[in-house]
N, C-alpha and C positions, 0 to 999 in steps of 0.2 A: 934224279935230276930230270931225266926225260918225262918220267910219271908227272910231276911240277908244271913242265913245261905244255905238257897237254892239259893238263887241267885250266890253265891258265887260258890256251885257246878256245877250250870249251867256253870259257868263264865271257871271252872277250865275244863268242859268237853271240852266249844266251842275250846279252844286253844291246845285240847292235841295231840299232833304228835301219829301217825301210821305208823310202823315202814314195810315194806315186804323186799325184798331179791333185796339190791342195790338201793332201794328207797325209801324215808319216804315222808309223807302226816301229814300236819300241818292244823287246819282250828281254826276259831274264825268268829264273828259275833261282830259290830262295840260295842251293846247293848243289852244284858238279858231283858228288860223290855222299849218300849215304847209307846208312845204316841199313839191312832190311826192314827193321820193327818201326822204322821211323816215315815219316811222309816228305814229300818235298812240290813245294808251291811254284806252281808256273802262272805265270803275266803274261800279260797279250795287253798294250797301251795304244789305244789307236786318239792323234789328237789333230786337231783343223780350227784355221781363223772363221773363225763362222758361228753362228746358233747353231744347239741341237739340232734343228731339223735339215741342215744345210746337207745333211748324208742320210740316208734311209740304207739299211742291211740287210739285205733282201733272205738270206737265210741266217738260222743257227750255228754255232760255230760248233765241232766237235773232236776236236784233233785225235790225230790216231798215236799211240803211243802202242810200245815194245816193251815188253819185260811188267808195264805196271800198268795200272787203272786208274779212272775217274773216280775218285772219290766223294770230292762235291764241287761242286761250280757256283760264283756268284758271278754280276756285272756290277756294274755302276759307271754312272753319265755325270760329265757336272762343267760348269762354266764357270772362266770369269771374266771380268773384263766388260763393256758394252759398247756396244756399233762395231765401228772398225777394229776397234781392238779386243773383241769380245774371242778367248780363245776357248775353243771344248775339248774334252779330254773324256774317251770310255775305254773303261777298265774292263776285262775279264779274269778271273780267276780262278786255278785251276786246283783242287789237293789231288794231289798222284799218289797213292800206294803202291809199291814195288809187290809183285808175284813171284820176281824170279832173280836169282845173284847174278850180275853178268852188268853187259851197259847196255844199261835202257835208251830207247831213243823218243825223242820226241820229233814227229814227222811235219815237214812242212803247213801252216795252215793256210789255207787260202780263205780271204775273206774279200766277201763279195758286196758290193753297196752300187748304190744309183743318186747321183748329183740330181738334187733339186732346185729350183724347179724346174732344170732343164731337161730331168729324166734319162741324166749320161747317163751309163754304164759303166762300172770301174771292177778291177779288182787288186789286190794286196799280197803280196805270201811272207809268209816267216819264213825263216831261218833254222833248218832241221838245230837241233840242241841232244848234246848228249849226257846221259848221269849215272857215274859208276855205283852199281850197286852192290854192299860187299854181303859176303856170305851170312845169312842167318845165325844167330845166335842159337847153340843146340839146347836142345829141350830135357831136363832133365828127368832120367826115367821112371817113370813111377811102379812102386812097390806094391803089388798086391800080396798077403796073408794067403797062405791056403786056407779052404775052407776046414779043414781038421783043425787048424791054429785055431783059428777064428772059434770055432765051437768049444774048444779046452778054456779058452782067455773066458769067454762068457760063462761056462759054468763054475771056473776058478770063482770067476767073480759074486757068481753067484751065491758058494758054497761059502765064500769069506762071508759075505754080507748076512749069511744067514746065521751063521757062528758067533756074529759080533753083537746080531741084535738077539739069540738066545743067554750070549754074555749078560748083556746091559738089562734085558727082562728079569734071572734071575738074581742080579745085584739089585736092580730096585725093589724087588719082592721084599731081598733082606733087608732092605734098608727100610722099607713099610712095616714089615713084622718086629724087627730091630728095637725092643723099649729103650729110651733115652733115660739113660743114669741121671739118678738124680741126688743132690745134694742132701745132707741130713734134714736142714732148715726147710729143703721145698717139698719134702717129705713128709713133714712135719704141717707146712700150710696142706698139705693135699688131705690131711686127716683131720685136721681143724674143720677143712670145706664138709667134708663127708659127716662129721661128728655136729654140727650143726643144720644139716638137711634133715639127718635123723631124727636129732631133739626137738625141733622146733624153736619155741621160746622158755623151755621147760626150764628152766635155772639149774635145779637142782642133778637132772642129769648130764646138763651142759657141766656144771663143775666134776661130777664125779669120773666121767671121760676125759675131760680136760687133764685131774688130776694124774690119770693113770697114763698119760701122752707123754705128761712131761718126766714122770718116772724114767719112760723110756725113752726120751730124748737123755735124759741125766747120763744111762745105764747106755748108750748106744755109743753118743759125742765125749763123755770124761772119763769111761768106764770105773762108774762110781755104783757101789751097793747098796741099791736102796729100798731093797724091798723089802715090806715088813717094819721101814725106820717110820716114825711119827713126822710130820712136819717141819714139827723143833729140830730135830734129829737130822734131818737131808739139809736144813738151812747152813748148820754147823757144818756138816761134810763139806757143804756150797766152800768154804772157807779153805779147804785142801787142793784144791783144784787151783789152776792156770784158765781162768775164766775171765770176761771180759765184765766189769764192775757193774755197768747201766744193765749186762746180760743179767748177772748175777743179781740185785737189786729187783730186776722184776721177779724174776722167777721164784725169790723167797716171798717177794708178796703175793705172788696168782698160790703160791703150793700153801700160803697159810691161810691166803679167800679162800679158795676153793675147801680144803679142809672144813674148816667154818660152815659154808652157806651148802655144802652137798648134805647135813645133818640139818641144819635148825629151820623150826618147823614153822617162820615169820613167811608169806607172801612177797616174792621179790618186789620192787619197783616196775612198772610198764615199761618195757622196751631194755630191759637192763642186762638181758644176754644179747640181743645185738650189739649192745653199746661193748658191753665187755669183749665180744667175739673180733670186731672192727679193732678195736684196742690192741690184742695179741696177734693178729694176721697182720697190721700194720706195723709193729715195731720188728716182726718176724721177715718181713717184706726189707725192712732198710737194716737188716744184718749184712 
């Protein structure tokens, strides 16, 4: 209640007008009481029926204050009103920062000015103003690592980092040296590719390789016996199997071409082992 009751007086000093001869002086301070971390703004209003120039200020103003500091200071001047009723009003303003927990004071200011154009002499004082400032907020302490810490954490981290990228090198090695399994069919294209760079356009040894491929496709994918059987003979077996029909269908016709044209002594047509080679990689393709 008493702590209220003084704040209250403080409250009614900061604001109270000072009255001299064709001039008054108003001041206030934003706050009675604050924080350390925080600022608080003082006013100094000085205002007169008159033009600007009706006062001249003979000095700066620089109030002395207790416990806090200048922070930054502006002014401003302004009018309204015109002739007789023209009234002017200047401001100064003050931001205080507190130094120290306690109550700060702010000490009388005297301000000094000279009436034109008669070249009076005048002067003004404020009204001391007081601002309780409460204790600082404590600073939380900070943590420094010994230096032994500090050296363990870094070469921990170093010796991870080095472990994980020996990890990840020889995984990828394996994974480069690693051959990719491959399916009967793309097995089978991979030897078709090979057994065609070899022949060339040669027909005849295009069928004769050909022939022996698909022996072993037969003897790999249905484990069916066919070596040594004739043409005729693996076609018939073709008919024991769990085989897919359009599969089955070509492969008695390539095993009874091939048969045929890797003996007979005619000159193939131009271009007729590419055409045939394109024929069994593409139907081998959309298996």
């Amino acid at each position: 209640m008493l702590k209220s009751l003084f704040c209250f007086l403080i409250l009614m000093l900061s604001v109270s007008p000072v009255f001299a001869e064709g001039i008054s002086l108003s001041q206030a301070v934003d706050k009675t009481e604050t924080p350390f971390e925080e600022t608080v703004t003082f006013e100094l209003s000085l205002s007169w029926n008159g033009p600007q120039s009706a006062y001249h200020f003979t000095r700066p103003l620089q109030p002395e204050v207790d416990r806090m500091k200048i922070q930054k200071f502006s002014s401003t001047i302004s009018s309204t009103g015109h002739g007789l009723s023209e009234i002017t009003t200047k401001v100064y303003r003050y931001t205080l920062k507190p130094e120290a927990a306690g109550m700060g004071q702010i000490k009388p200011v005297i301000i000094s000015y000279v009436i034109w154009p008669d070249s009076i002499p005048g002067e003004i004082i404020s009204e001391p103003i007081s601002v309780i400032i409460l204790d600082p907020v404590p600073m939380a302490e900070e943590y420094h690592l010994p230096v032994t810490t500090i050296v363990i954490i870094i070469i921990s981290v170093v010796v991870v980092a080095a472990v994980i990228s020996v990890i990840i090198f020889i995984r990828s090695k394996r994974s480069r040296n690693r051959k990719p399994v491959l399916t009967p069919n793309q097995q089978f294209l991979e030897k078709l590719a090979k057994l065609k760079l070899d022949v060339g356009s040669d027909l005849k040894r295009f069928q004769t390789g050909f022939y022996k491929m698909l022996l072993e496709y037969l003897e790999k994918v249905y484990n069916l016996e066919v070596t040594g059987l004739s043409s005729e003979a693996i076609v018939t077996e073709l008919d024991t199997v769990n085989m897919n029909s359009a599969l089955k269908e070509k492969i008695s016709g390539w095993l009874l071409r091939a048969e045929k044209e890797k003996f007979t002594p005619q000159a193939p047509a131009p271009g007729e082992t590419i055409r045939l080679e394109a024929e069994i990689r593409t139907f081998f393709e959309s298996l």
